[in-house]
MISE-699920 format. One line per field, with one value per residue: residue number from 0; residue in three letters; chain; x, y, z of N, C-alpha, C, O, CB in turn. Coordinates in steps of 0.02 Angstrom, whole numbers. Atoms other than C-alpha are relative to their C-alpha. Glycine has a CB too. Example, Ala and Ser with C-alpha at 12.3 -4.5 7.8 and 13.67 -1.06 7.14 Angstrom:
BEGIN
seq [0_1]
type [ala_ser]
mol [A_A]
nu [45_-42]
nv [-59_-59]
nw [0_-3]
cau [615_684]
cav [-225_-53]
caw [390_357]
cu [45_-39]
cv [60_55]
cw [0_37]
ou [97_-14]
ov [59_110]
ow [33_45]
cbu [-50_20]
cbv [1_23]
cbw [62_-71]
***
This chain:
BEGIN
seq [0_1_2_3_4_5_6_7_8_9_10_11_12_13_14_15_16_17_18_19_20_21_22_23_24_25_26_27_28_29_30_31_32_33_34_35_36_37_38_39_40_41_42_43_44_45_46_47_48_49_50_51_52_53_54_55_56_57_58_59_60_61_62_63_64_65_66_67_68_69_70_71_72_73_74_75_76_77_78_79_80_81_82_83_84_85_86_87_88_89_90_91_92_93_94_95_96_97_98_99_100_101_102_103_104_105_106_107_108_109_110_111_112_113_114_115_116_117_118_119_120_121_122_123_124_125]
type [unk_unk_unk_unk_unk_unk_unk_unk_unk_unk_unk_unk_unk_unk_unk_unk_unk_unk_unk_unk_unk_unk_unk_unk_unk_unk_unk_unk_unk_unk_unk_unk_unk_unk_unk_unk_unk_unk_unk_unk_unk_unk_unk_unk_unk_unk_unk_unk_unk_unk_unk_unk_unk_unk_unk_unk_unk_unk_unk_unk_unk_unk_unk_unk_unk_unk_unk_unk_unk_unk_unk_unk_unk_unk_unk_unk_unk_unk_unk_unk_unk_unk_unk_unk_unk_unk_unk_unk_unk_unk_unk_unk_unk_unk_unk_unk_unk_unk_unk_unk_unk_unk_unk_unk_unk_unk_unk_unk_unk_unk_unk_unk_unk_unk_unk_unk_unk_unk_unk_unk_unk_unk_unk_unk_unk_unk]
mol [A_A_A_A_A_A_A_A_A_A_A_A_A_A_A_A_A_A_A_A_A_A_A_A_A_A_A_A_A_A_A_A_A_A_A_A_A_A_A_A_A_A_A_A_A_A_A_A_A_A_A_A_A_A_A_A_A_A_A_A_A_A_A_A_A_A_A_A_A_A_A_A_A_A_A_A_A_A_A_A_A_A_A_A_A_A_A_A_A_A_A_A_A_A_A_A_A_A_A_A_A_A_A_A_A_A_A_A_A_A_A_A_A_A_A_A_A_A_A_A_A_A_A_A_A_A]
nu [11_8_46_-26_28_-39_-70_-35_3_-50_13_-68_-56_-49_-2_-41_-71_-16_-74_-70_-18_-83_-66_-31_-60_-56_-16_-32_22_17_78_32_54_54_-27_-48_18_5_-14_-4_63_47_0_38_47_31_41_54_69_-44_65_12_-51_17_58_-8_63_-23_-3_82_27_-5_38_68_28_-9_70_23_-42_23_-47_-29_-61_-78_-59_-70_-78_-32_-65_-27_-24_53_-1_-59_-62_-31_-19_-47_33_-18_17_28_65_48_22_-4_64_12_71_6_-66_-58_-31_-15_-18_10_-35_23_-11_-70_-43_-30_-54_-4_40_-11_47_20_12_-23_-76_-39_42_-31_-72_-16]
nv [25_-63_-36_12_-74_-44_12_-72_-12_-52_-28_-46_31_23_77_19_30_55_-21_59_8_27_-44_-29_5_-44_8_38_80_7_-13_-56_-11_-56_-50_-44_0_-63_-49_2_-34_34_75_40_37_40_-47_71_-25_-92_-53_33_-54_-90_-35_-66_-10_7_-63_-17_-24_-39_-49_-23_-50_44_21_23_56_72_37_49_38_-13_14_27_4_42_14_57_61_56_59_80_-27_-13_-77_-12_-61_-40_8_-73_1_26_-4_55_36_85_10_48_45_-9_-83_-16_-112_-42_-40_-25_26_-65_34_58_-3_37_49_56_25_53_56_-1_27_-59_-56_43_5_-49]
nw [67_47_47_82_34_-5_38_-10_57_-11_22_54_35_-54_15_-52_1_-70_18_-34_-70_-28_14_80_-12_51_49_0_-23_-57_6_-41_-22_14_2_35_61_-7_20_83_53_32_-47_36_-29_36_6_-40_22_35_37_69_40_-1_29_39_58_73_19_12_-75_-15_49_15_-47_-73_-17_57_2_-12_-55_44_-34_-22_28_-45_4_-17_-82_11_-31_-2_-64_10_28_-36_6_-30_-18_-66_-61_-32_28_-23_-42_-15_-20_-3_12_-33_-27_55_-14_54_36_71_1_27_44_-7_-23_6_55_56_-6_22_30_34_-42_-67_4_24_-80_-73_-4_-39]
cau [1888_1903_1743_1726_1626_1768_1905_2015_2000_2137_2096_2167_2328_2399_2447_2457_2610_2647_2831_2978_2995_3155_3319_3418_3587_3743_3822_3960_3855_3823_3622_3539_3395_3243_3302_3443_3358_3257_3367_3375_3268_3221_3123_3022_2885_2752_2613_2424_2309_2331_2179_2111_2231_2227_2038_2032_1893_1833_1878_1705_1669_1761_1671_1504_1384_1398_1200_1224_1346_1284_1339_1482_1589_1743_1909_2067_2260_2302_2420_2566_2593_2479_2445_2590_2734_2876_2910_3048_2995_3022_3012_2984_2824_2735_2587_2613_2427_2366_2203_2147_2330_2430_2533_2536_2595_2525_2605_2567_2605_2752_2839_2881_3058_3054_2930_2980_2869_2872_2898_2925_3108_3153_3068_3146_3335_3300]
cav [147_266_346_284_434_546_594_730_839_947_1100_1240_1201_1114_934_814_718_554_615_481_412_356_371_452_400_519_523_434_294_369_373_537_532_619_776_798_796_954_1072_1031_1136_1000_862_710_606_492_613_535_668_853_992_1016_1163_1363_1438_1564_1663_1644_1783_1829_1864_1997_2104_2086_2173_2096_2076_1977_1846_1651_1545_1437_1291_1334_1321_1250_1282_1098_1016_935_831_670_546_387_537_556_757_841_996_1149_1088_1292_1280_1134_1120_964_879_716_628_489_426_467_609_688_888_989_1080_1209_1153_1321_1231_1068_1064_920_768_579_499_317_142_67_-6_176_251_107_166_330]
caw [696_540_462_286_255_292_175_138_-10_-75_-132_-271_-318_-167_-162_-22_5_123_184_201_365_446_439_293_259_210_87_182_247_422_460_526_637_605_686_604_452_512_463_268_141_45_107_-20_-5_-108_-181_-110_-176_-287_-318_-464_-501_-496_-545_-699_-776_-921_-1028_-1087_-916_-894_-1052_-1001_-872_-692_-707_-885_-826_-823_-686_-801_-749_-677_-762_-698_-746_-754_-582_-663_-503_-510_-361_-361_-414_-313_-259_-190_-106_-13_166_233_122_194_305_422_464_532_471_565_632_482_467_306_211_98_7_-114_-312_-325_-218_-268_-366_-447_-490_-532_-628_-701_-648_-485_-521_-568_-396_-287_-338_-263]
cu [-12_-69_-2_-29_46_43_9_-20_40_-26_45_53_70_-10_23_30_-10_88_27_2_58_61_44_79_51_30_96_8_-36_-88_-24_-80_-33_6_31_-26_-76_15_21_-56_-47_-27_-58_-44_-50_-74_-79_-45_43_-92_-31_37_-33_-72_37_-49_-4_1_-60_-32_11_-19_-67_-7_-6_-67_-18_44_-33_42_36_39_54_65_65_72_6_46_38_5_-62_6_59_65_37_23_66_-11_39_-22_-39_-89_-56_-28_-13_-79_1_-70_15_56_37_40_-8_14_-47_41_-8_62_85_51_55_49_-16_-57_62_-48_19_13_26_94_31_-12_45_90_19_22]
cv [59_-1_-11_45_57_-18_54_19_81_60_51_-25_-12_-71_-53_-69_-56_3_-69_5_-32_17_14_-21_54_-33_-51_-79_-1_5_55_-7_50_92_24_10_49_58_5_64_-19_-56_-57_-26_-3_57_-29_38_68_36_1_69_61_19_59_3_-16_89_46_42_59_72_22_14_-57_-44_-47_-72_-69_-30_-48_-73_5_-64_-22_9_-78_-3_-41_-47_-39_-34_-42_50_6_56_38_64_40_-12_70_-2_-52_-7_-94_-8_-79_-22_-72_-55_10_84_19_94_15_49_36_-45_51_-34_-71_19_-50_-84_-72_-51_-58_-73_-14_-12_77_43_-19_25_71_15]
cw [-47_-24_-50_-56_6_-28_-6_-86_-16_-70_-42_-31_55_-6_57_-10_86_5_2_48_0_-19_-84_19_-51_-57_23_50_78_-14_45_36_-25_-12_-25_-81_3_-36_-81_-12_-30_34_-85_27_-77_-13_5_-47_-54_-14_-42_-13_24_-47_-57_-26_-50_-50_-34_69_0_-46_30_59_58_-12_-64_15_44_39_-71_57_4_-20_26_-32_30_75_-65_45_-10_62_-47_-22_40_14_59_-11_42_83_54_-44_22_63_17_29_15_-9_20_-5_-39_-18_-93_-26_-55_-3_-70_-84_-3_39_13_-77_-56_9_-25_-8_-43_24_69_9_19_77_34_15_28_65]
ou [-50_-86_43_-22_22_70_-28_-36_33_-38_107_46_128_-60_82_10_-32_126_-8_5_85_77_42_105_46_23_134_49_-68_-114_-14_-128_-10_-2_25_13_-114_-25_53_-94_-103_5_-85_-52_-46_-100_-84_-81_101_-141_-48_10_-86_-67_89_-78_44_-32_-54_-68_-38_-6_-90_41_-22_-69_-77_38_-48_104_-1_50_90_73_80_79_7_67_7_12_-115_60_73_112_1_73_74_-14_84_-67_-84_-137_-115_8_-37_-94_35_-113_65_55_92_25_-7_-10_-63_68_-9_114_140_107_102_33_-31_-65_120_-70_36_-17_64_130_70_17_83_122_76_32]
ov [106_-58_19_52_106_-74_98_-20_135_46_53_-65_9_-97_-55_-116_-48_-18_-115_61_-60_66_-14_-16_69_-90_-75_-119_-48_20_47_-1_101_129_84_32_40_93_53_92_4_-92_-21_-18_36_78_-83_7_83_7_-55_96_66_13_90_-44_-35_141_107_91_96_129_79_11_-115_-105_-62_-119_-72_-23_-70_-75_-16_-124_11_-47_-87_46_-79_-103_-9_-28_-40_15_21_61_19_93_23_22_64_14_-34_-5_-137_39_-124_11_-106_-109_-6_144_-27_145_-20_82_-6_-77_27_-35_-84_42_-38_-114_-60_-85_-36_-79_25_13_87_93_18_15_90_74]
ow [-32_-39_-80_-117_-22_-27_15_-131_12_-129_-39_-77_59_-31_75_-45_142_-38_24_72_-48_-52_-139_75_-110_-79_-19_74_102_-68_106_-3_-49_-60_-38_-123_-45_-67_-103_26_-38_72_-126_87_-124_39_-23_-86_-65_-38_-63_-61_55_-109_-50_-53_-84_-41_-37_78_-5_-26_27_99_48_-6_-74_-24_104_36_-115_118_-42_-11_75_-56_91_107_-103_20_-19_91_-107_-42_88_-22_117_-65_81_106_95_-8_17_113_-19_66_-10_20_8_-34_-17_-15_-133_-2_-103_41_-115_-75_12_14_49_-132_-115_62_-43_39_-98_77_97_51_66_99_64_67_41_81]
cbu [-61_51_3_-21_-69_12_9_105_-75_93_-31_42_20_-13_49_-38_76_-32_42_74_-49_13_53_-12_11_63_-12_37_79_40_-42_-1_3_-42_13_78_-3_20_43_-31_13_22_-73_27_-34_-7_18_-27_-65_75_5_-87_3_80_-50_49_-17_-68_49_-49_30_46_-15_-54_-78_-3_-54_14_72_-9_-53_66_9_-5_10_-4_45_29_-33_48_25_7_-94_-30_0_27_-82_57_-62_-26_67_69_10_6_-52_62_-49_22_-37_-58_1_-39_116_-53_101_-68_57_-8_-68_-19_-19_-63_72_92_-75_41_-29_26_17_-47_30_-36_-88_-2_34_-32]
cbv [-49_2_51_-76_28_19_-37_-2_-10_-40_7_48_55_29_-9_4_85_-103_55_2_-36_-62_-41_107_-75_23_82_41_-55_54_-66_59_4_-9_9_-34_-81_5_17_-91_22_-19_20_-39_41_-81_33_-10_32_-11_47_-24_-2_51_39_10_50_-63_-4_-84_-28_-16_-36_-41_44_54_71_52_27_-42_-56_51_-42_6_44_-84_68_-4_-71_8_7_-52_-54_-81_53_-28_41_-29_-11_62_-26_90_-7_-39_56_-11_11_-31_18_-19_-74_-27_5_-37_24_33_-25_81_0_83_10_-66_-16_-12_19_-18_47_9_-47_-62_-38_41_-16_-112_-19_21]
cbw [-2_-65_-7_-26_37_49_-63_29_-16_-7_34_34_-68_78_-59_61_3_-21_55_-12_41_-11_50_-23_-7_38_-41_0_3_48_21_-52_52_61_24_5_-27_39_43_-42_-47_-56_123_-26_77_41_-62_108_83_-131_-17_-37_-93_-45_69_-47_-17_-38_-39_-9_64_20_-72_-31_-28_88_12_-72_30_-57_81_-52_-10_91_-25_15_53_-53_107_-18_78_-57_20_-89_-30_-4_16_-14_30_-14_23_-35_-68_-17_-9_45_-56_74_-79_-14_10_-75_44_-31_-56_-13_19_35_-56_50_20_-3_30_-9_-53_30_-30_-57_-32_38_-90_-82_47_-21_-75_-4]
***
């Protein structure tokens, strides 16, 4: 039974991804197993979680005397990806994990080509 105190939490500016399972079909109708769908570059999948982005000082900081600087709240470089987006990624870039039975990637933000973002109709025809 899962832990309902345990959850994942993605850090920096990495974002994790639930890949596509099953088979993929060509482009002339045949269907490729899993394996063969290995040796691609790109691979997709449904985006679950994202970071809160890349840290940056603040520029103040770096003027004053080590021994004068106030703890602040840390800054973030926005994530464009959001949870519910659809991403189409560098497959060589992601790290495959499983949390309690589910498989899922991270995969750093640099690496995702392209997002798809808006209703479901528009998702489903992918």
């Amino acid at each position: 039974m899962a832990d309902p105190s345990k959850r994942l939490v993605v850090v920096g500016d990495r974002v994790l991804i639930a890949p596509e399972e099953g088979e993929e079909r060509t482009t002339v109708g045949l269907y490729l197993p899993p394996t063969a769908m290995d040796h691609q570059a790109v691979q997709s999948g449904r985006i679950i979680a994202t970071g809160p982005g890349t840290p940056f000082p603040e520029p103040a900081q770096l003027d004053d005397e080590p021994w004068k600087i106030q703890a602040r709240e840390t800054r973030y470089v926005p994530m464009q990806a959001h949870p519910g987006d659809y991403a189409l990624f560098f497959r060589k870039a992601a790290v495959e994990i499983t949390f309690e039975g589910k498989r899922y990637l991270v995969v750093p933000q640099a690496a995702i080509l392209v997002l798809v973002r808006g209703s479901k109709d528009i998702l489903d025809k992918l």
